[in-house]
N, C-alpha and C positions, 0 to 999 in steps of 0.2 A: 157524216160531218154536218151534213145540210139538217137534218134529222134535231141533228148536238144546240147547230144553234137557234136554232127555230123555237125548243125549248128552254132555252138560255134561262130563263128564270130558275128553273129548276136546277141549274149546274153551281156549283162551287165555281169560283173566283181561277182556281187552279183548273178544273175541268175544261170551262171556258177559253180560257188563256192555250190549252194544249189542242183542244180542236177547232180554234180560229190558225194555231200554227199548221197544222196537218191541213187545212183546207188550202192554206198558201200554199204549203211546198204543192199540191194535190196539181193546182193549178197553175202551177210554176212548169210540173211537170209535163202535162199538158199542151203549155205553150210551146214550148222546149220540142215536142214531138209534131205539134202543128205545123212550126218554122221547117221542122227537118224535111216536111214532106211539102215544101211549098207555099202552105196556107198562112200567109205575112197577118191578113186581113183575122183571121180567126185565133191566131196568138198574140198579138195584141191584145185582140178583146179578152181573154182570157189573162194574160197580164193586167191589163186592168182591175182585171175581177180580182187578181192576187193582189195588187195594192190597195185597197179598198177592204178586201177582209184582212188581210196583215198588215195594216197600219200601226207602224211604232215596230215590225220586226224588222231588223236589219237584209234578213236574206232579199 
Protein backbone atom coordinates (compact mmCIF):
# COMPACT_ATOMS: atom_id res chain seq x y z
CA UNK A 1 0.00 0.00 0.00
CA UNK A 2 2.80 2.28 1.24
CA UNK A 3 4.55 1.21 -2.12
CA UNK A 4 0.73 2.34 -4.03
CA UNK A 5 0.90 5.62 -2.70
CA UNK A 6 4.27 6.70 -2.85
CA UNK A 7 3.79 6.35 -6.63
CA UNK A 8 0.39 7.89 -6.60
CA UNK A 9 1.16 9.78 -9.72
CA UNK A 10 1.19 6.75 -11.56
CA UNK A 11 -2.23 5.41 -10.21
CA UNK A 12 -5.72 6.04 -11.73
CA UNK A 13 -8.16 8.11 -9.74
CA UNK A 14 -9.88 4.49 -8.91
CA UNK A 15 -6.52 2.64 -7.92
CA UNK A 16 -5.73 5.41 -5.66
CA UNK A 17 -8.98 5.87 -3.96
CA UNK A 18 -8.86 1.73 -3.33
CA UNK A 19 -5.34 1.64 -1.84
CA UNK A 20 -5.69 4.73 0.39
CA UNK A 21 -9.10 2.53 1.71
CA UNK A 22 -7.06 -0.76 2.36
CA UNK A 23 -4.30 1.19 4.00
CA UNK A 24 -7.21 2.54 6.52
CA UNK A 25 -8.93 -0.69 7.19
CA UNK A 26 -4.85 -1.96 7.28
CA UNK A 27 -4.33 0.29 10.09
CA UNK A 28 -7.62 0.15 11.70
CA UNK A 29 -6.63 -3.28 11.96
CA UNK A 30 -3.67 -2.77 13.63
CA UNK A 31 -4.91 -0.54 16.06
CA UNK A 32 -7.78 -2.88 16.99
CA UNK A 33 -4.89 -5.46 17.77
CA UNK A 34 -2.53 -2.90 19.63
CA UNK A 35 -5.52 -1.94 22.17
CA UNK A 36 -6.27 -5.74 22.47
CA UNK A 37 -2.91 -6.39 23.78
CA UNK A 38 -2.58 -3.26 26.08
CA UNK A 39 -0.66 -0.84 23.93
CA UNK A 40 -3.42 2.37 24.22
CA UNK A 41 -0.35 4.66 23.43
CA UNK A 42 0.59 2.71 19.95
CA UNK A 43 -3.13 2.40 18.71
CA UNK A 44 -3.83 5.63 18.92
CA UNK A 45 -0.96 6.52 16.84
CA UNK A 46 -1.96 4.17 14.48
CA UNK A 47 -5.49 5.45 14.39
CA UNK A 48 -4.36 8.42 13.61
CA UNK A 49 -2.27 7.27 10.90
CA UNK A 50 -5.88 5.87 9.65
CA UNK A 51 -7.57 9.12 9.81
CA UNK A 52 -5.18 11.01 7.99
CA UNK A 53 -4.77 8.49 5.14
CA UNK A 54 -8.72 7.87 5.13
CA UNK A 55 -9.80 11.05 5.20
CA UNK A 56 -13.46 11.45 3.66
CA UNK A 57 -14.04 7.32 4.32
CA UNK A 58 -16.63 6.97 6.66
CA UNK A 59 -15.13 3.69 8.32
Amino acid sequence: FRKALKDEGELSQTDLKNAKHYLTLSLMDLAARLHGAGDIEQAAEQLAKAAEVGEGFPD
